[in-house]
MIDREN-871092 format. One record per residue (C-alpha): residue number from 0; residue in three letters; x, y, z. Coordinates in steps of 0.001 Angstrom, whole numbers, plus 524288, in hexadecimal, padded with zeros to 5 digits. Layout:
// residues N
+-----+------+-------+-------+-------+
| pos | code |     X |     Y |     Z |
+-----+------+-------+-------+-------+
| NUM |  ala |     X |     Y |     Z |
...
+-----+------+-------+-------+-------+
// end
This chain:
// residues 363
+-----+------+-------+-------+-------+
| pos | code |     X |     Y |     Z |
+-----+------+-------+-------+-------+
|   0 |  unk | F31EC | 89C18 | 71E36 |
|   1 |  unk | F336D | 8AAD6 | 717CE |
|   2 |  unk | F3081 | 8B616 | 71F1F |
|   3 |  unk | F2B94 | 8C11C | 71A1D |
|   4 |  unk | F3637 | 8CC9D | 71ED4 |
|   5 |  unk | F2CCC | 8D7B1 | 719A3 |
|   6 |  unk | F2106 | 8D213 | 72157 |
|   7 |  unk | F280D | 8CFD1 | 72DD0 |
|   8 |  unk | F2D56 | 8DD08 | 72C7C |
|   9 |  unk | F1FDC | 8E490 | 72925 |
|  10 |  unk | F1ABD | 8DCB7 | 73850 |
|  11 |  unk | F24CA | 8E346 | 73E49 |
|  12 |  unk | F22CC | 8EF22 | 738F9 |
|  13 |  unk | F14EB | 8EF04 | 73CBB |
|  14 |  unk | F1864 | 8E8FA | 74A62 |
|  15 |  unk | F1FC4 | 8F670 | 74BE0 |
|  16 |  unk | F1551 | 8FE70 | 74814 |
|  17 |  unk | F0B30 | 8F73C | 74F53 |
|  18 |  unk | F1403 | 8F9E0 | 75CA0 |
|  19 |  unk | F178E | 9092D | 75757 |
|  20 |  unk | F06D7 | 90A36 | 75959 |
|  21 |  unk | F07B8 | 90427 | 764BC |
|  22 |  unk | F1149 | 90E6F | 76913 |
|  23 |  unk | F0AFB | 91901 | 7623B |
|  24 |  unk | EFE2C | 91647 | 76890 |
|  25 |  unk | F029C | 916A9 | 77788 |
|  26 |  unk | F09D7 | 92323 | 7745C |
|  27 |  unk | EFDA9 | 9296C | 76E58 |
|  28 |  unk | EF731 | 92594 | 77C20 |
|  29 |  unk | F029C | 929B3 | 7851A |
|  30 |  unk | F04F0 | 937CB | 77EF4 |
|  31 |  unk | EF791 | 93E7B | 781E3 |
|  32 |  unk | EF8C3 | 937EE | 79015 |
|  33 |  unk | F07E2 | 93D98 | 791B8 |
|  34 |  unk | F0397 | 94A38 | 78C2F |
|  35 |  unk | EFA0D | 94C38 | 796CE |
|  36 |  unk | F02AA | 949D2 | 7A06E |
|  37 |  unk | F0BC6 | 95217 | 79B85 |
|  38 |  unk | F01DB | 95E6A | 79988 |
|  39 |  unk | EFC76 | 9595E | 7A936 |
|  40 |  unk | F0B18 | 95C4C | 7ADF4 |
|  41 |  unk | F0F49 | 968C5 | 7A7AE |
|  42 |  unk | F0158 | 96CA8 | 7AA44 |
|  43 |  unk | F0250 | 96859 | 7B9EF |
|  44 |  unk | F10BB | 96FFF | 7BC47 |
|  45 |  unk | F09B9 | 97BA9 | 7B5BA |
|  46 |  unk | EFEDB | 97B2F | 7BE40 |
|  47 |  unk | F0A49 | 97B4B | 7CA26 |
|  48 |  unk | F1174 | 98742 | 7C4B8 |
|  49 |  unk | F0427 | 98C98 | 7C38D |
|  50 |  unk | EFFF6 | 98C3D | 7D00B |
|  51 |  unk | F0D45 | 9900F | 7D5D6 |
|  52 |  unk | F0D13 | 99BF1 | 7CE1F |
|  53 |  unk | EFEC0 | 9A019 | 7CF87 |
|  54 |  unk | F0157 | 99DDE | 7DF24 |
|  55 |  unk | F0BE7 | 9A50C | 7DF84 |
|  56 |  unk | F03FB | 9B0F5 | 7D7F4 |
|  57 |  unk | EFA3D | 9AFF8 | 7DFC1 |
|  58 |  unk | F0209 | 9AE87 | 7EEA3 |
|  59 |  unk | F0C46 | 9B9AD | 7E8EF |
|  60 |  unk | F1719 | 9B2CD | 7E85A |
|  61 |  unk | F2152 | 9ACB0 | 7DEF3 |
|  62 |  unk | F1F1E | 9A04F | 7D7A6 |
|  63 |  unk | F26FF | 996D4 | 7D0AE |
|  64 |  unk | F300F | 99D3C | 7C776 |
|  65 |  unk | F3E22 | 99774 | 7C789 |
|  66 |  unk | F3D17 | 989FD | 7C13C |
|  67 |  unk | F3A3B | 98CDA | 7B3F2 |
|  68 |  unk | F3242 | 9997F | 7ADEE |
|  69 |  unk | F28DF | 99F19 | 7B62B |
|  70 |  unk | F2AFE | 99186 | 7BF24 |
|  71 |  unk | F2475 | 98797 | 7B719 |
|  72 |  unk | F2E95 | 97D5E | 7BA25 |
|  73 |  unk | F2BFE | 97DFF | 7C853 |
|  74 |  unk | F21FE | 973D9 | 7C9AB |
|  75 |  unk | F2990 | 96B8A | 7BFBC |
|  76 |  unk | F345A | 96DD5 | 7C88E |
|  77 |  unk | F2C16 | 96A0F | 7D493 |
|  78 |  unk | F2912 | 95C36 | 7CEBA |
|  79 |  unk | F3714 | 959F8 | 7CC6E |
|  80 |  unk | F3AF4 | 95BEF | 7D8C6 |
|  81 |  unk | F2ED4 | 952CA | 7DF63 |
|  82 |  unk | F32D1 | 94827 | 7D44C |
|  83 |  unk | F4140 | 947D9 | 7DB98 |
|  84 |  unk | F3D95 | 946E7 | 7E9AD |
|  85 |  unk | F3D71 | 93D8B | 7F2DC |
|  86 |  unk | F3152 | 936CA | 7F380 |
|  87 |  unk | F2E13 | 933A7 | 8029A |
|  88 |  unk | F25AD | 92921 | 8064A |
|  89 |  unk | F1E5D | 9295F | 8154F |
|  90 |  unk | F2523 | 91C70 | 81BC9 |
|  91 |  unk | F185D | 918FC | 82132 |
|  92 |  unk | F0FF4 | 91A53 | 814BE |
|  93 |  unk | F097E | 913FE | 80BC8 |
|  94 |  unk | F1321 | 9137D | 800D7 |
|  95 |  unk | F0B3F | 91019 | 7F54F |
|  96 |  unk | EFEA2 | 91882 | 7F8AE |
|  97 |  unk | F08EF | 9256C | 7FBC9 |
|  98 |  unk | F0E9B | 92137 | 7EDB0 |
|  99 |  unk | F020F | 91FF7 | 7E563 |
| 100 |  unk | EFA85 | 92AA8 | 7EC15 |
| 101 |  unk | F0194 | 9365E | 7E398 |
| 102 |  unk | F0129 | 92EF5 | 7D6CE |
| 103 |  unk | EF217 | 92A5B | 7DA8A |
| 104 |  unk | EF046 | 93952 | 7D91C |
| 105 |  unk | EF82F | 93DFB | 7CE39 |
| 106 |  unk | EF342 | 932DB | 7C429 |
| 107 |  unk | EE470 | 935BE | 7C826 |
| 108 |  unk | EE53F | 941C9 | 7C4B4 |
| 109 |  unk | EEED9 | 93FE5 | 7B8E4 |
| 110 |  unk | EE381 | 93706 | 7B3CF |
| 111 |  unk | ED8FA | 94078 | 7B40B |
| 112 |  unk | EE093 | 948EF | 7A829 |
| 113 |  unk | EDBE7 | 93ED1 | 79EB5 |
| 114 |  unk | ECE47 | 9433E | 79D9A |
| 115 |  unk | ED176 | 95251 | 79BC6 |
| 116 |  unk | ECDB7 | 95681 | 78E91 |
| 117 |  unk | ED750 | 96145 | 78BD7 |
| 118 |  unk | ED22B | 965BB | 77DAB |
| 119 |  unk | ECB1C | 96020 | 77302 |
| 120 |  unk | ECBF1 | 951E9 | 77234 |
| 121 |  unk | ED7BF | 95256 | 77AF4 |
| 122 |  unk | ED6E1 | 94951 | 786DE |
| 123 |  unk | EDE0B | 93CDE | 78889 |
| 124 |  unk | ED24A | 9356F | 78C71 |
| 125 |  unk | EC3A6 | 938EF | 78B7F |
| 126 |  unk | EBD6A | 93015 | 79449 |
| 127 |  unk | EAD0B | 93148 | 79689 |
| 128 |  unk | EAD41 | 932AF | 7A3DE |
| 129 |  unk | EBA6F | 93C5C | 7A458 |
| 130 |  unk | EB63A | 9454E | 7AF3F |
| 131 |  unk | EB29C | 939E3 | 7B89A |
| 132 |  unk | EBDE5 | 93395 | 7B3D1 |
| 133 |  unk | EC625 | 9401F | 7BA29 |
| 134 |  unk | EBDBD | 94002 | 7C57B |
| 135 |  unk | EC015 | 930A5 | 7C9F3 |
| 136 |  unk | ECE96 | 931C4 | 7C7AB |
| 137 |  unk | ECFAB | 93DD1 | 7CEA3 |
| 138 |  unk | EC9F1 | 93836 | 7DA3A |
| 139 |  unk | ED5B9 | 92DEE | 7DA6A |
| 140 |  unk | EDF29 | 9397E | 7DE07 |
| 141 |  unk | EDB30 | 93B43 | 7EC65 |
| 142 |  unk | EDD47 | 92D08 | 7EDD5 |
| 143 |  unk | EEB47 | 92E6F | 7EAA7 |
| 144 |  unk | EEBDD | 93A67 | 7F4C9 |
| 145 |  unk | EE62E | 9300B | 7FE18 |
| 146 |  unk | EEEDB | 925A3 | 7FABB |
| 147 |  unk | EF96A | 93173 | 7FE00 |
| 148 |  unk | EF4B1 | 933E0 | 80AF7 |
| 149 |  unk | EF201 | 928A7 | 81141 |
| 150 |  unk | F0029 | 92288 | 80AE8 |
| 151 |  unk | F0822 | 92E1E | 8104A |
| 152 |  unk | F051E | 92925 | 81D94 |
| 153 |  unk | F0300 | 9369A | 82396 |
| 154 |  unk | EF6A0 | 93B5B | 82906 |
| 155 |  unk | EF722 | 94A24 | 821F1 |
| 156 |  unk | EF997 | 942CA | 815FB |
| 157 |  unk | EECEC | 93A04 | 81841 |
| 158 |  unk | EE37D | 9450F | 81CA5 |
| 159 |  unk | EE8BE | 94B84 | 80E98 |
| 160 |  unk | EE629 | 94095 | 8084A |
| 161 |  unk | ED6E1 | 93F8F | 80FEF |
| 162 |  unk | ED52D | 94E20 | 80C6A |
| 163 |  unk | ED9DA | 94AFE | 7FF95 |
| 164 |  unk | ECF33 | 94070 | 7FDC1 |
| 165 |  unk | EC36C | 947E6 | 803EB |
| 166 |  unk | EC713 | 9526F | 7FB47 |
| 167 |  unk | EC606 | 94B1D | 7F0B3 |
| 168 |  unk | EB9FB | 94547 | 7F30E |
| 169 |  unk | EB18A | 95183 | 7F809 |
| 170 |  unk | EB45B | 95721 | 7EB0A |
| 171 |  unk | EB467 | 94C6B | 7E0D7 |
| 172 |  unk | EA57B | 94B10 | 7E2FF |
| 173 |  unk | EA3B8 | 95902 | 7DFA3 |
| 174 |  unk | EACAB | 95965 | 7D239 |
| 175 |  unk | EA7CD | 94D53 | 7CE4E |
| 176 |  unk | E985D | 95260 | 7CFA0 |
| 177 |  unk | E9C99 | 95C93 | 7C639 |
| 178 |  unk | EA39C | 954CC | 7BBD0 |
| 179 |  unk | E9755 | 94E24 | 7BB33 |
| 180 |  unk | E8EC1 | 95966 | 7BA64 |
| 181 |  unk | E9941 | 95DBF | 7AE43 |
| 182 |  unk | E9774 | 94FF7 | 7A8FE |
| 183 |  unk | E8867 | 9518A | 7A83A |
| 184 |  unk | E889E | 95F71 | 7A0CC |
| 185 |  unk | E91E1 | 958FA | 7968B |
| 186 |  unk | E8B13 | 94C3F | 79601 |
| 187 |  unk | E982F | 94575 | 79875 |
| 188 |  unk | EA3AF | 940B0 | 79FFE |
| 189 |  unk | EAE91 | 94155 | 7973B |
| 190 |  unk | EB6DD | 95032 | 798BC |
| 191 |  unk | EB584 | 94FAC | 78966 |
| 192 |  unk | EA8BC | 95075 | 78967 |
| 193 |  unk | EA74E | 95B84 | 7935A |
| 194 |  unk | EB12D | 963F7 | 78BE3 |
| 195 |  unk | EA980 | 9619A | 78097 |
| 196 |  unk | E9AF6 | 963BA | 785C5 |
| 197 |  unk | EA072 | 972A2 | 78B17 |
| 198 |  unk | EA698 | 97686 | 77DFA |
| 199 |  unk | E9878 | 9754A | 776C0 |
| 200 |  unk | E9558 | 982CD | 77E52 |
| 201 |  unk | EA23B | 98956 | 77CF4 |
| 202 |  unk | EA4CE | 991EF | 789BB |
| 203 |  unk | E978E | 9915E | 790CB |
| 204 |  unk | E974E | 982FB | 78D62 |
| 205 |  unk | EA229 | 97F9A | 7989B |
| 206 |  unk | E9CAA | 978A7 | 7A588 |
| 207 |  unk | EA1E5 | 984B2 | 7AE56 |
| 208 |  unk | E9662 | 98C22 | 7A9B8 |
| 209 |  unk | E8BFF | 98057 | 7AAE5 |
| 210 |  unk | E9359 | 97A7A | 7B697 |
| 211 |  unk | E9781 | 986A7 | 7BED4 |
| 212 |  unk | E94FF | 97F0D | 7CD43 |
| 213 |  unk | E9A09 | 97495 | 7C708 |
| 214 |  unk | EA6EC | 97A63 | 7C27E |
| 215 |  unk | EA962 | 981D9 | 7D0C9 |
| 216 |  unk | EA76F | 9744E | 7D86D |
| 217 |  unk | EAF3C | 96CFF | 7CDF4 |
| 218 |  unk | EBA67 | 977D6 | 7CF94 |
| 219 |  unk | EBB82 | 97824 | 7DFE4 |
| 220 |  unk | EBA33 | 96796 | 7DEF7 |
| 221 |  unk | EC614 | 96618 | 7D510 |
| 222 |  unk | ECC80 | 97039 | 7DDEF |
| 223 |  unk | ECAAC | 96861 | 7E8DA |
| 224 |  unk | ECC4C | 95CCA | 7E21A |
| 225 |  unk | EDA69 | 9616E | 7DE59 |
| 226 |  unk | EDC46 | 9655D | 7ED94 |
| 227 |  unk | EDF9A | 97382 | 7E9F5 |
| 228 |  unk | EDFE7 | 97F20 | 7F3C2 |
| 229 |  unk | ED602 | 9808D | 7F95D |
| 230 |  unk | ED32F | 971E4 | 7F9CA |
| 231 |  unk | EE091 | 96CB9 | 7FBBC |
| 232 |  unk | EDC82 | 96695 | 8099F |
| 233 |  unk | EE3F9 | 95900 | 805EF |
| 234 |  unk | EF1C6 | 960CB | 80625 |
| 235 |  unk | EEDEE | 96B52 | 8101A |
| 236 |  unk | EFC0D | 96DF5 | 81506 |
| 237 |  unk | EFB02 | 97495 | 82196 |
| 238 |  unk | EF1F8 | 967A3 | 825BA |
| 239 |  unk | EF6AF | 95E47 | 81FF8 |
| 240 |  unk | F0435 | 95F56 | 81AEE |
| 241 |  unk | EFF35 | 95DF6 | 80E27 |
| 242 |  unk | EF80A | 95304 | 80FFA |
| 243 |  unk | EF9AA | 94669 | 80865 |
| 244 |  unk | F04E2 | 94AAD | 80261 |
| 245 |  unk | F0BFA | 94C58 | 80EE6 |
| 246 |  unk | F15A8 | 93F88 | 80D53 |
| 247 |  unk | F1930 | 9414B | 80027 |
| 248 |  unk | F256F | 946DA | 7F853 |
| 249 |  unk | F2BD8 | 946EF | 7EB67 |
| 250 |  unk | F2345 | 943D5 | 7DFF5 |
| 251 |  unk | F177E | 93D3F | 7E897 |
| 252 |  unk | F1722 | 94CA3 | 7ED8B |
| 253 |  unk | F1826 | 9516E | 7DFB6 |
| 254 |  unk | F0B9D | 947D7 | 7DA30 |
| 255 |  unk | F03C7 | 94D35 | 7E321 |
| 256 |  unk | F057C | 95B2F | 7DD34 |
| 257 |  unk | F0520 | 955B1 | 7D008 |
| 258 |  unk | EF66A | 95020 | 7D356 |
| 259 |  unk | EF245 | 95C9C | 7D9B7 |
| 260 |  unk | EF3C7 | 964E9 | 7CDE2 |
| 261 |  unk | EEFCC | 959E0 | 7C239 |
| 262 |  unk | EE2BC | 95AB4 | 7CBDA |
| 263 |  unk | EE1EC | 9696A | 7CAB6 |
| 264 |  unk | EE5D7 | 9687F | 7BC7C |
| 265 |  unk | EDBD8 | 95DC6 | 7B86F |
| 266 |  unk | ED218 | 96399 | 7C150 |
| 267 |  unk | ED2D8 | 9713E | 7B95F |
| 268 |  unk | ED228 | 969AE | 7AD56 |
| 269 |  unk | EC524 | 9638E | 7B150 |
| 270 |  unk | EC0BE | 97029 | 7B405 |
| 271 |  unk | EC3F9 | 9752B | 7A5D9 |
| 272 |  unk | EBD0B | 967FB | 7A026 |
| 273 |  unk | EB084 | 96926 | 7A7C9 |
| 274 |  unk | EAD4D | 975C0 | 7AA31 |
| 275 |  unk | EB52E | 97DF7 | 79FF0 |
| 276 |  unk | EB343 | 97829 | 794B4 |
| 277 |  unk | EC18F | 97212 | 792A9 |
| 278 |  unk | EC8AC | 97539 | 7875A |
| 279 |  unk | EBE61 | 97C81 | 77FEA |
| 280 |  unk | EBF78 | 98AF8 | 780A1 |
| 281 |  unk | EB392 | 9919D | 77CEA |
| 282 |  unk | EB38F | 9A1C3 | 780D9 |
| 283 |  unk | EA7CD | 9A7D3 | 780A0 |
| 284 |  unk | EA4A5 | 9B23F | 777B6 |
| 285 |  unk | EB025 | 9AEDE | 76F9D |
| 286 |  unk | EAE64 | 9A3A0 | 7640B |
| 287 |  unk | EBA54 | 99B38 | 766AF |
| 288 |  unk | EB720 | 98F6C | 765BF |
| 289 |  unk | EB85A | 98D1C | 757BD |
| 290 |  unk | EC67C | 99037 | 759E5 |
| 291 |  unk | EC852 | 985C2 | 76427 |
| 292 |  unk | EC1B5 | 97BB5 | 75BA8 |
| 293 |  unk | ECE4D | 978CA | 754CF |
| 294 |  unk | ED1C4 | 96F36 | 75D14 |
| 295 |  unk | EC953 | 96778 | 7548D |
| 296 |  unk | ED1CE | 96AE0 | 7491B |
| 297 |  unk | EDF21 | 96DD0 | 74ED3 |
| 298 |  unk | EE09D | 96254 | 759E9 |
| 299 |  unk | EEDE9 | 966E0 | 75EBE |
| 300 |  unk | EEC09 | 975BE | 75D40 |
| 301 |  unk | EDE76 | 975F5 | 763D2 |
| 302 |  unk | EE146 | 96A97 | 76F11 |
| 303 |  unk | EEC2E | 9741B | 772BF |
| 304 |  unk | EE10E | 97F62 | 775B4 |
| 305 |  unk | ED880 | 9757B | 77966 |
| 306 |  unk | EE157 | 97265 | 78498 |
| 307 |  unk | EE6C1 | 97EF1 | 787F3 |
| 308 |  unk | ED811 | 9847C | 788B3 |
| 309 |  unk | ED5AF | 9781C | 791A3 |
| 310 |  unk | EE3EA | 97B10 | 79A5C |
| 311 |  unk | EE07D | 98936 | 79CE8 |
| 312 |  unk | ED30D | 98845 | 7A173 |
| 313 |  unk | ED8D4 | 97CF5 | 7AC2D |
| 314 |  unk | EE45D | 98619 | 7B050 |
| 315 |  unk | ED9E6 | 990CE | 7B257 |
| 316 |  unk | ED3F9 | 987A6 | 7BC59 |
| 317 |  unk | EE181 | 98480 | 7C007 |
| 318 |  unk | EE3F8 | 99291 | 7C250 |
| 319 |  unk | ED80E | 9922B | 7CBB2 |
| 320 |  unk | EDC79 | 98889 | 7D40F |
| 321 |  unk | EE918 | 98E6E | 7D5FC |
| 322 |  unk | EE2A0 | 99B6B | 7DA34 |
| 323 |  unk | ED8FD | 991AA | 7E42A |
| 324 |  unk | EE39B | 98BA6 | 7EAEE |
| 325 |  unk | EE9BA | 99952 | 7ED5C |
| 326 |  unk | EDD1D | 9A0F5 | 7F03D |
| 327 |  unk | ED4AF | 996B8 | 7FAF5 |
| 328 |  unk | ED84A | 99115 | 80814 |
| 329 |  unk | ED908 | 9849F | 808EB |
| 330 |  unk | ECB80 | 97E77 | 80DE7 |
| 331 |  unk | ECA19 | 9763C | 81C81 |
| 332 |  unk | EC5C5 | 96800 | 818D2 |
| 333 |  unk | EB86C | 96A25 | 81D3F |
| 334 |  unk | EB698 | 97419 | 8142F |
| 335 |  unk | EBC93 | 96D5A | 8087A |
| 336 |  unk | EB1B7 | 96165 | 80C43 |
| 337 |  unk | EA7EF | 969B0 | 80D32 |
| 338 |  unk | EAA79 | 972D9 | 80048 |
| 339 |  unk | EA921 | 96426 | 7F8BE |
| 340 |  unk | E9FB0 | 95D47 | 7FF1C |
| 341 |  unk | E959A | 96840 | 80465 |
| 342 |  unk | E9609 | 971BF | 7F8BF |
| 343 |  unk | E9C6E | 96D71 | 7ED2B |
| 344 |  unk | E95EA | 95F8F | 7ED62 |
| 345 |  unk | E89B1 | 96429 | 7ED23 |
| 346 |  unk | E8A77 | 9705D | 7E3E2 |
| 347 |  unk | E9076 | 96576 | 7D8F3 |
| 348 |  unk | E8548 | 95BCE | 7DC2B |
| 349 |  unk | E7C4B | 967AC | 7D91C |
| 350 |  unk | E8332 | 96C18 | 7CCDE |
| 351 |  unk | E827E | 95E0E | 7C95F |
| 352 |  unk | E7462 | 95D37 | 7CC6F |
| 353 |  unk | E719B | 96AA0 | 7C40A |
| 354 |  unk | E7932 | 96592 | 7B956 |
| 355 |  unk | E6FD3 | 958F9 | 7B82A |
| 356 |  unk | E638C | 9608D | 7B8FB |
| 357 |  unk | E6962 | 9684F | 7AD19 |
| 358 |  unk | E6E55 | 95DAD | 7A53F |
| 359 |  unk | E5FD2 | 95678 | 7A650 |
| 360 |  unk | E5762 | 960DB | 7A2D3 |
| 361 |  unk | E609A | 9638F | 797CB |
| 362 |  unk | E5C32 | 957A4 | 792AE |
+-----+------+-------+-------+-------+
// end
């Protein structure tokens, strides 16, 4: 029997290539992910050196300034330091809830990035139903502050964790009555779409000017949702030694920073999608828009605008919270129920009832 060297040779050749796709094709899906994860981290210890230098403007006093320029190491330099401690678990606790609870929160939240259009055609997954999509795995979060709670075995860690969950709840209900009424004046659920339907007005096309109820409640709910000053009742430290984090150390401590700001961060980012038009920067007055359309034309070029338009509109809301935390008392839990369920509730249901009217007699 001959065999045909040449032949043999040209299979394995093609073998190779066939596996070089292979390999090709599950790096072309893993960049864009590690990408965003990379842009979520630098953009989180920002957000920390922001806030500890806007504080300390704001309270007089010195901030960060000795690890690195201006301090902009020091929150790297805070992780580092959490990644190397001790991690302490309660010797009457629930091992495997006190272990999951943190990650339970981070990874929610972490998922929630994958429906944020950050320019033109830039968003590692369009899904139809994107907003609710943000808006059930948000809601998983407070489970994993639960899970914290009740692990830690402590009974200041499980009324944070409670809090944490009635929080949660009283203003979910809220947010999620104005997604929807967002969703019906752009016909759709996907964030695409949204961005889209505001940039065929230009400025006066964005939902804060058709939506302005809307837009308040949606702003104190993701505030509260993020359990920001003055709704930070879950890790109230003079009563309850902040609260379901009480028991923990090392990085467990560390995740649960990490979650609170990728909430405040995706949070202003939802904001900038459905009320401000997203990466589309139309001024009034001024005919800029046919410079921005390049993006069409130059991808790299005008997704870099796109993005940075989309990254300073969220750090202006950014910016706002910071200046919240620092300028309210905190509220009494009565009055955090009562703000959700006895005011906001029903001012969305009405916005969403207005909206409804409007959209059927447009028809």
């Amino acid at each position: 029997m001959i065999i045909d060297t040449t032949k043999v040779q040209d299979i394995h050749s093609f073998s190779g290539l066939e596996s070089l796709k292979e390999v090709y094709g599950i790096l072309w899906v893993l960049v864009p992910i590690l990408i965003l994860l990379l842009g979520i981290t630098i953009s989180v210890l920002a957000i920390v050196w922001l806030e500890r230098e806007i504080s300390a403007g704001i309270q007089q006093r010195i901030g960060p300034e000795y690890a690195g320029p201006f301090g902009v190491l020091q929150a790297l330099a805070d992780g580092t330091k959490l990644l190397f401690k001790e991690n302490l678990i309660p010797s009457r606790g629930n091992i495997r809830l006190f272990s999951i609870g943190p990650s339970i929160s981070v990874i929610s939240i972490l998922l929630s990035y994958s429906v944020i259009p950050f320019g033109y055609n830039f968003v590692l997954s369009d899904f139809n139903i994107g907003v609710f999509l943000w808006i059930a795995i948000s809601s998983i979060a407070p489970i994993g502050l639960l899970m914290s709670g009740y692990g830690s075995n402590n009974k200041y860690s499980f009324l944070g964790g409670l809090r944490a969950a009635a929080q949660s709840i009283s203003y979910e209900i809220p947010l999620t009555l104005c997604v929807l009424s967002i969703s019906l004046l752009s016909n759709s659920l996907s964030t695409v779409d949204i961005v889209d339907a505001q940039s065929k007005y230009g400025f006066w096309g964005w939902n804060l000017w058709r939506q302005p109820m809307g837009f308040i409640v949606f702003l104190i709910s993701s505030l509260a949702e993020c359990e920001r000053l003055p709704f930070d009742l879950p890790e109230a430290e003079e009563e309850l030694v902040a609260g379901y984090q009480t028991e923990y150390s090392g990085i467990r401590f560390g995740l649960f920073y990490v979650a609170s700001y990728l909430n405040l961060l995706i949070s202003s980012l939802f904001v900038t999608v459905l009320y401000l038009g997203g990466s589309n920067l139309s001024i009034p007055y001024i005919f800029v828009s046919e410079f921005f359309e390049i993006n069409k034309t130059y991808g790299v070029f005008g997704t870099t605008i796109d993005v940075f338009i989309t990254l300073a509109k969220t750090y202006f809301f950014l910016f706002l919270s910071i200046i919240t935390r620092w300028a309210l008392p905190r509220l009494r839990m009565d009055q955090l129920l009562n703000l959700g369920w006895k005011f906001l509730l029903p001012i969305s249901l009405g916005n969403l009832l207005l909206t409804t009217s409007s959209q059927l007699f447009s028809l």
